[in-house]
N, C-alpha and C positions, 0 to 999 in steps of 0.2 A: 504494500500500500504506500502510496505516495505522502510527503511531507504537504501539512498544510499550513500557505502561507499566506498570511493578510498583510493587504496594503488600503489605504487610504480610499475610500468610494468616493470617486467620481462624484461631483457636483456637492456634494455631503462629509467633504472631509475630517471637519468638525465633529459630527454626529455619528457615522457607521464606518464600517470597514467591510470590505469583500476582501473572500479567501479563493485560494486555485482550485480549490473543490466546489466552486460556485453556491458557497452561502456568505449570507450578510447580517451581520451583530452589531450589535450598537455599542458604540468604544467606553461609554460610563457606567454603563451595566455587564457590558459582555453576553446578556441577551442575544441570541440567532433568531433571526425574524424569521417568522413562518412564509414557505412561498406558496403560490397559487401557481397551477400549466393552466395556461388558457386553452380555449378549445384548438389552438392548433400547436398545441401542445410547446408553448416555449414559455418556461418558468420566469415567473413575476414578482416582484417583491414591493410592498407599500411602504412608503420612507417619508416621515413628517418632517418638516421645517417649520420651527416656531409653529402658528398656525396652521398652515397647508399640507395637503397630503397629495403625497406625488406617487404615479404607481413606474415602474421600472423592469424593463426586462433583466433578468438576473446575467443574464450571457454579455448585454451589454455593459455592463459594470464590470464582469470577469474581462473584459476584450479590451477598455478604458484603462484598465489600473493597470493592468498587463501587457500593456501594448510594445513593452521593451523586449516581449517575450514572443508575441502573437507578430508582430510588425504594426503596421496602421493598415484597415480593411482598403483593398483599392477601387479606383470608383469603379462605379458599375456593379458593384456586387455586395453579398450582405454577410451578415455574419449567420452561420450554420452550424448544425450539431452532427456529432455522428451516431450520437445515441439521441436520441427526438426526448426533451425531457431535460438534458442532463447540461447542465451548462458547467461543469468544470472545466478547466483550462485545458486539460486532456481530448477535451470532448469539441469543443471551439476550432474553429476554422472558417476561410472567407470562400465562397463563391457565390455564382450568378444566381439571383433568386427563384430562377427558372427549370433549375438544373435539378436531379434529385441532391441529396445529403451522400456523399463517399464517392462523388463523381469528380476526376480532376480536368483540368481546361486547358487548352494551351495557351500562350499569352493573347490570341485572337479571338479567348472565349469560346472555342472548337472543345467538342468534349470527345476526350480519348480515353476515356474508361478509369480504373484503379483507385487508390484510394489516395490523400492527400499526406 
């Protein structure tokens, strides 16, 4: 099993942390927030600010904090799971929104099969 590592969330630096295993805690309690999959299945997490409540995709927070590790997503494409669910950092990777999940592209967005 993999080391779990937190780093600072995205927009909320203050208030939460995300880990490479794609959960998120609140840095004054240590509290792990509960996530939601929405119906198409990519794990969500609710994050207050002072008053406001913001909902966030979990993968996008793992891919933000992590992005020394993941690269930065390139245009044209989004971010993707290989497990539908699972947003660990393990699990994270970019392609076309089009494509299925464990298909790779060539730089022209040509899909030639394999896994990423």
């Amino acid at each position: 099993m993999q080391d779990e590592i937190w780093r600072p969330c995205p927009d909320f630096e203050d208030t939460y942390e995300v880990s490479s295993l794609g959960r998120v805690r609140n840095r004054a309690t240590g509290h792990i927030k509960a996530t939601h999959v929405t119906t198409s299945g990519h794990p969500r997490v609710e994050l207050n600010d002072k008053s406001t409540v913001h909902f966030r995709s979990v993968g996008v927070l793992v891919a933000r904090a992590f992005a020394d590790v993941l690269g930065v997503c390139p245009k044209g494409q989004s971010i993707r799971y290989r497990i539908k669910g699972d947003a660990s950092l393990s699990s994270i990777h970019f392609g076309a929104a089009n494509v299925p999940t464990g298909v790779a592209l060539t730089k022209r967005g040509r899909v030639i099969g394999g896994d990423f």
